[in-house]
C-alpha positions, 0 to 999 in steps of 0.5 A: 487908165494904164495899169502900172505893174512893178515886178521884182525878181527876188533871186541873188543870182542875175540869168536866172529862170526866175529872171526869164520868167519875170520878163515873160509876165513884162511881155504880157503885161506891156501887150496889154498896155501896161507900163512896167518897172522891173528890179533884181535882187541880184542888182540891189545892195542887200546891206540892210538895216532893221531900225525904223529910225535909220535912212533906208539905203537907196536900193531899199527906197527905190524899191519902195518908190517903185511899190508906191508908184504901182497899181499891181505888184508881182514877185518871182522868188526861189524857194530854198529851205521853205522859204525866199532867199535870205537877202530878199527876206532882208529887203522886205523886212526893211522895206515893208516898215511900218508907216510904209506897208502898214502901222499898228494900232497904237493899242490892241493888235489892229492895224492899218494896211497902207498899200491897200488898192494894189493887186498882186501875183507871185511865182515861187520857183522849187525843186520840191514838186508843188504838190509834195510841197502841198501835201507834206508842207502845207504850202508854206511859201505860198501861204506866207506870200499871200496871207502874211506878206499881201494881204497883212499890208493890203495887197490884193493877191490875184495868182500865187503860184508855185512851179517845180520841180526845177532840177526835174523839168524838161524845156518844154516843161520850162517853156510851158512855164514861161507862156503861164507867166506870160498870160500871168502878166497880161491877166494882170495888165 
């Protein structure tokens, strides 16, 4: 069976590293037979709402179609101020809703975790070096995408990965970067 990868590329700014890393995971994913869909942050209209009652504007919904459709879901995101820019927080907030990613119990604090049966990976980007992030931080980007973004909706997190330092790397740093994402991706395939 053909593994179906969604990746979206969660930075506002379109040509960004974060871009070239998500189309080098795609070359791995497709050269292991994967059918892959690719969305940019930085192509959606991050004008979003929060009421679960409210229409999602169509950006908002194709990216939860695209979620829906896939059997593996990765993120590449910058990490800026311990954390994702603020418009993809925006599209995740309205886009992980409950009764799409998951719905309370109606007493108690239990929940079902309706995107179960998917996969996931995540590449964080930082100019603070992952091990200062680790030691100082306690790795709250990578904690947070893994315990309370997959796994709270039923995401199984594969690789969680942050790589930096951005400002300080060389372009063979960069390019080692770019074949880890590449094997990434068709580790995932």
């Amino acid at each position: 069976m053909t593994k179906r990868i969604f990746i979206w590329v969660a930075h506002p700014k379109p040509g960004s590293l974060n871009a070239a890393l998500a189309e080098r995971y795609a070359t791995g994913a497709r050269t292991k037979g994967a059918e892959v869909r690719i969305m940019h942050l930085s192509e959606m209209s991050t004008e979003v709402g929060y009421d679960e009652d409210a229409a999602l504007s169509p950006d908002v919904q194709a990216w939860q179609d695209n979620i829906r459709w896939a059997d593996h879901v990765m993120i590449v995101h910058p990490y800026w101020w311990g954390a994702m820019p603020a418009q993809a927080k925006a599209v995740m907030d309205a886009g992980l809703q409950s009764g799409f990613a998951y719905k309370y119990h109606g007493r108690g604090i239990g929940w079902d975790k309706l995107l179960q049966g998917r996969t996931g990976d995540a590449i964080i980007t930082s100019d603070t070096p992952p091990i200062l992030d680790t030691v100082l931080y306690r790795s709250p980007g990578r904690r947070v995408m893994r315990n309370q973004v997959m796994k709270f909706v039923g995401v199984k997190p594969k690789t969680v990965v942050q790589l930096g330092s951005v400002k300080l790397a060389k372009p063979e740093k960069i390019a080692g970067w770019l074949k880890r994402a590449e094997q990434m991706g068709a580790a995932a395939a």
